[in-house]
C-alpha positions as CSV (number, residue, x, y, z in Angstrom):
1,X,164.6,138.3,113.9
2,X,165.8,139.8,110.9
3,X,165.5,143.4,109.4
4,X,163.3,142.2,107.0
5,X,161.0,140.2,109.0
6,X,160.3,143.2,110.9
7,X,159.2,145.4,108.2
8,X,157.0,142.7,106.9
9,X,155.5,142.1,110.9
10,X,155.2,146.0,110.9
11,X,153.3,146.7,107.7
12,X,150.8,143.9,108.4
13,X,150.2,145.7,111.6
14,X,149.8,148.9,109.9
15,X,147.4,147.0,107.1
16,X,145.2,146.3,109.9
17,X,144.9,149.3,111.5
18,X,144.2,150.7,108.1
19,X,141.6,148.5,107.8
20,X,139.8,148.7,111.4
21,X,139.9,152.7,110.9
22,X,138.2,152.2,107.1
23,X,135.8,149.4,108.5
24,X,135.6,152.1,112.0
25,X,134.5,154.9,109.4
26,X,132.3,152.6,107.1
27,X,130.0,152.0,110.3
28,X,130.1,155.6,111.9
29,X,127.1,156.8,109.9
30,X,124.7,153.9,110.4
31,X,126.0,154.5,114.0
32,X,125.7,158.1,114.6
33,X,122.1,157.6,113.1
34,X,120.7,155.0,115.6
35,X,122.6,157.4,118.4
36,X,120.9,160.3,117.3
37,X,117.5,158.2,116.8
38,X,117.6,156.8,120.3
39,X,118.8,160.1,122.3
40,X,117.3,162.5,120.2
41,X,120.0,164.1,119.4
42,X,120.4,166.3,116.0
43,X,116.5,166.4,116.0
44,X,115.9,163.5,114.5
45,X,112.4,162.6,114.2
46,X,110.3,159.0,114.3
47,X,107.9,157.2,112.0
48,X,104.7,156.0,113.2
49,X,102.1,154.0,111.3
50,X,98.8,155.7,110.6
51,X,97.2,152.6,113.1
52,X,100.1,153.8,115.5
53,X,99.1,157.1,115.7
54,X,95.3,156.3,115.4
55,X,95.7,153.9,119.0
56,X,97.2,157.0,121.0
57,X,95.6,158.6,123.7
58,X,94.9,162.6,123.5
59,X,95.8,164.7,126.4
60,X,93.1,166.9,126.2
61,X,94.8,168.8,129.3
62,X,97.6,170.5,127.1
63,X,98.2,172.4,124.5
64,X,101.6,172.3,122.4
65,X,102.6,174.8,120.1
66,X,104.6,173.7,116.2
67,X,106.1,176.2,114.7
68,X,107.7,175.7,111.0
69,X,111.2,176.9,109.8
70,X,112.1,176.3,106.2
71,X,115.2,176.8,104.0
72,X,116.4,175.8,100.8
73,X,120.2,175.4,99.7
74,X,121.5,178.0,98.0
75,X,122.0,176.0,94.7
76,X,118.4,175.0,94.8
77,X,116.3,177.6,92.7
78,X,113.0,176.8,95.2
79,X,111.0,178.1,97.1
80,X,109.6,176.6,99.8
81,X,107.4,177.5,102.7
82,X,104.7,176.1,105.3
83,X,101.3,177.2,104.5
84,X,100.8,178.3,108.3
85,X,104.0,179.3,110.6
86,X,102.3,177.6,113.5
87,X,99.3,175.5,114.5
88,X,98.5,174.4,118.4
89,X,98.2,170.7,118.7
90,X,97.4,168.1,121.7
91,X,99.3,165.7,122.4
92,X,98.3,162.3,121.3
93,X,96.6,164.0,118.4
94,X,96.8,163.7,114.5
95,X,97.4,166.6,112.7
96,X,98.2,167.4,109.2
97,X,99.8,170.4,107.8
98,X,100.6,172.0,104.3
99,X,103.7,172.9,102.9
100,X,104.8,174.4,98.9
101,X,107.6,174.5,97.2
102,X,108.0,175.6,93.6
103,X,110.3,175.1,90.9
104,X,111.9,178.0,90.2
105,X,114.4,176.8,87.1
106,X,113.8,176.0,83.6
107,X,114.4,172.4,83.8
108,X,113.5,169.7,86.3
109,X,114.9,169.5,89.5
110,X,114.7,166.8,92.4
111,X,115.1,167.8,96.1
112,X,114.9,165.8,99.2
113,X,114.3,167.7,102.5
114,X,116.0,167.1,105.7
115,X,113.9,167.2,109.2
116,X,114.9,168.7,112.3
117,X,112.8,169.1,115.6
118,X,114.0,171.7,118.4
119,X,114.3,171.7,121.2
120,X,116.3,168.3,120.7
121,X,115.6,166.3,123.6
122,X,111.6,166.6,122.3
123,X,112.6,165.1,118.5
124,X,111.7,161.5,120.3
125,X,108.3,162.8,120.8
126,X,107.6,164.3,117.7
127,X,106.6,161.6,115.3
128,X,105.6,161.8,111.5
129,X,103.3,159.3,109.7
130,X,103.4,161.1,106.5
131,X,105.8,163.6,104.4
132,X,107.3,164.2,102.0
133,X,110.8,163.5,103.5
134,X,110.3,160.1,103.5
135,X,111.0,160.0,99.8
136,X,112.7,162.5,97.5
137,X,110.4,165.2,95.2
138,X,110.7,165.9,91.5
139,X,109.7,169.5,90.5
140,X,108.8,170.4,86.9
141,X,109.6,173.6,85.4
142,X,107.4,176.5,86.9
143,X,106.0,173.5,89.0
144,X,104.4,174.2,92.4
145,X,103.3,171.0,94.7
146,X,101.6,171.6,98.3
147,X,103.0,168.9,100.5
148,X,101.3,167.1,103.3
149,X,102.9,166.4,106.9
150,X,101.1,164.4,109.3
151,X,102.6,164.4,112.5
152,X,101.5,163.4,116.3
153,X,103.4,164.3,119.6
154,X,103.2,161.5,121.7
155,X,101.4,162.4,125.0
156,X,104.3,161.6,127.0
157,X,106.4,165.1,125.9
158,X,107.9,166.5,129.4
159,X,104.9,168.7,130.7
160,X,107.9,171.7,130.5
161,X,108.1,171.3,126.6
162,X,104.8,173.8,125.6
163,X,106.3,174.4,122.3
164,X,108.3,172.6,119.4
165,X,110.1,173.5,116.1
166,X,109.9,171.6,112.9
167,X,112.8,172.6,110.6
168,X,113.2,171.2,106.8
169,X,116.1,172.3,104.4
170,X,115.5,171.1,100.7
171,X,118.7,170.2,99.2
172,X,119.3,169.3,95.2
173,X,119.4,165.7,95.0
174,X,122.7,164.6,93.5
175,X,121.0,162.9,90.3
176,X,119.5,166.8,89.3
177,X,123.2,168.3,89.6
178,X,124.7,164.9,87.6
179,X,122.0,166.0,84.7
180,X,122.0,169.2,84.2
């Protein structure tokens, strides 16, 4: 085989490669998603229906402490709180809980909040049919919103787990920064 041959054999290997490690990256963050949804891993929450969470059972036996931890980005001019730090829930139990943000700027500004549940093994049992996560939020200038959660922790959390934290960090949405 000639010199040139070669180099033609060898760059169609390397176009390959190049294009198993683009297709390998393309697919890594549907991936690491449906990892961290099935192990729980990165807090992750899940979505029930309302009927879902109607159906479950309450463990009247136990008592399960939420707390709530909020931050907003440092380019976001929010603020953004829970209404109550904690509430005591049973598992197997609706529940709904407040949170407000408002729109510090002079111009409008949408923001889409990120969920996390500690400790991270518990995130598969910690399971929201309503918030305001599910979608991203437009502020107004001088706007202030109260937010709804409705959550239910499914009554199968390990009997060691007696409390949970529910984290959200509002970020600026990228169609706010293209706009102002």
């Amino acid at each position: 085989m000639n010199h040139q041959a070669r180099n033609r054999k060898l760059a169609a290997k390397l176009f390959v490669a190049t294009l198993a490690m683009f297709g390998f990256g393309y697919a890594l963050v549907p991936l690491y998603d449906v990892f961290c949804e099935v192990t729980g891993l990165n807090g992750k929450t899940g979505r029930l229906t309302s009927a879902e969470a109607a159906a479950m059972t309450v463990d009247e036996s136990r008592e399960i402490t939420v707390e709530f931890v909020t931050n907003v980005s440092s380019d976001l001019p929010w603020q953004f709180g829970p209404v109550e730090a904690r509430v005591v829930v049973r598992p197997g139990a609706a529940t709904t809980v407040q949170f407000e943000a408002y729109n510090e700027a002079a111009y409008p500004i949408i923001g889409h909040a990120v969920p996390s549940v500690a400790p991270n093994t518990a995130s598969r049992y910690f399971n929201k049919t309503e918030c305001f996560c599910f979608t991203q939020q437009t502020l107004e200038p001088g706007e202030r919103r109260v937010m709804p959660v409705r959550f239910v922790v499914t009554p199968d959390l390990p009997d060691h787990i007696r409390t949970l934290t529910l984290a959200y960090t509002f970020f600026e949405a990228p169609e706010t920064a293209e706009r102002s």
